[in-house]
N, C-alpha and C positions, 0 to 999 in steps of 0.2 A: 641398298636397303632404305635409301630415302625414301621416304621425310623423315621416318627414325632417327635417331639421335646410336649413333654405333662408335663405339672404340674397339679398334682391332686387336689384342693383344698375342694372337697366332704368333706363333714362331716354326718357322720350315725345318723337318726333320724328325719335330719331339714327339714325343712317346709318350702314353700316360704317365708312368713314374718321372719324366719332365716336369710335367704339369702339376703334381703335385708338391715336387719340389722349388719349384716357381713361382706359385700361385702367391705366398705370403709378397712377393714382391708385383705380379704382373697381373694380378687378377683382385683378392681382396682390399688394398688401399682405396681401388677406387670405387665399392662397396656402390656395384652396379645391383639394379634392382632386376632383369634377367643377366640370365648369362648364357651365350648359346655355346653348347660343347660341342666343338669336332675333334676326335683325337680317338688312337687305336686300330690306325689305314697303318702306320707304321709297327707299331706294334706286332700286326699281325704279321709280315713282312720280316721282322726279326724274329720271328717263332713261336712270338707267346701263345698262350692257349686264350679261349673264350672267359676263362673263370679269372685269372688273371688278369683281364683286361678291362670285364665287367666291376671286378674286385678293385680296382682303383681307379675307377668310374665312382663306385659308392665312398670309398673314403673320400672324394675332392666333395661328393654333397654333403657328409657329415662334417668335413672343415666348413663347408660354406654355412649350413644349417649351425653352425656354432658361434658362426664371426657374424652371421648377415642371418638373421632368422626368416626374414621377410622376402628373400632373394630368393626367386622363380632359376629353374636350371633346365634348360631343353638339349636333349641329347638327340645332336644330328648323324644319325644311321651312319656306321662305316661301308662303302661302296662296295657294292662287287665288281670291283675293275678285272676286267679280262686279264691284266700281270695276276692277278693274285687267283687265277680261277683252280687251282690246285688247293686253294685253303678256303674258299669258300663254304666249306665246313663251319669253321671258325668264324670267320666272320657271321655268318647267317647267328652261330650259336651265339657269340656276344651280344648281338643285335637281339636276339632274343632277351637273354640275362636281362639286358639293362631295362626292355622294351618292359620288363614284368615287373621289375626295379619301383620303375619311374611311374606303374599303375597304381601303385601303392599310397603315391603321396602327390595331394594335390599341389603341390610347389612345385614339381616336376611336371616335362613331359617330353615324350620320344618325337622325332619328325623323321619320317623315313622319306628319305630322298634315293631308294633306289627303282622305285617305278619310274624314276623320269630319267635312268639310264639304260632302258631295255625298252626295244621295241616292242609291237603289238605280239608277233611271235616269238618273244621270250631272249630275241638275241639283244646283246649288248652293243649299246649307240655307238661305234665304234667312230663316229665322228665328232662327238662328245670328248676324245683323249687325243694327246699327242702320240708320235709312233710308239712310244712305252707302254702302252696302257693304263697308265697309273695316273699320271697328270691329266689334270683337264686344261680343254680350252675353251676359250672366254662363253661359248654357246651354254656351258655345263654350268656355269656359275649363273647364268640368266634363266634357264630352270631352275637350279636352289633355289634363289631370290623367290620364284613363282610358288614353289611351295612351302617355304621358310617365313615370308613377309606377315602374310594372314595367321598363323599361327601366332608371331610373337603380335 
């Protein structure tokens, strides 16, 4: 994301309710002025529903909006990765939730990163993932930057 100025604070595995209870440690101290959120690709994967995932999406911006009033919060789309194409329900519908969330309040904003996982005919970059379909590789991450960078 250079020249930006980025601190990674991801942790591999967590879950939104992670993050919420992490956050007093791993996120507010260092009373960043955005914060870019990815979290709720696991989530969905362990069964929760779109309401639930979206629902503690909005409580980490009302801690943030409490501790940091000035701190901007962009919610990065959770994927439609081909493992998860059974629940893509879900996923689409949280992506929704938050996408109407984050219309609301100018401190916020959505970045959908799943047009630059599907080709022109609607199939998924399948060269974009390791054989799992969940993980990417390093190609996937040089899209996000492309559409992540200009937004923040």
């Amino acid at each position: 994301m250079s020249p930006l100025p980025v601190f990674n604070r991801a942790f591999g595995g967590s879950r939104t309710g992670d993050i919420l209870y992490y956050m007093d440690k791993v996120v507010l101290p260092y009373a960043p002025k955005i914060i870019v959120y990815y979290c709720g690709s696991n989530d969905v994967n362990a069964g929760a529903t779109a309401e639930e995932i979206a629902g503690r999406f909005r409580q980490f911006v009302e801690r943030v909006k409490a501790k940091l009033p000035e701190t901007r919060v962009f919610f990065v789309s959770i994927n439609r990765a081909p493992q998860k194409r059974n629940r893509w329900d879900v996923v689409d519908a949280a992506n929704t939730q938050v996408r109407e969330f984050c219309a609301r309040d100018r401190r916020l904003g959505y970045i959908d990163v799943n047009p630059a996982l599907f080709d022109k005919a609607g199939n998924p970059r399948t060269d974009l993932y390791v054989p799992d379909g969940l993980h990417f590789l390093d190609p996937a991450y040089v899209e996000f930057t492309r559409i992540i960078r200009p937004v923040i």
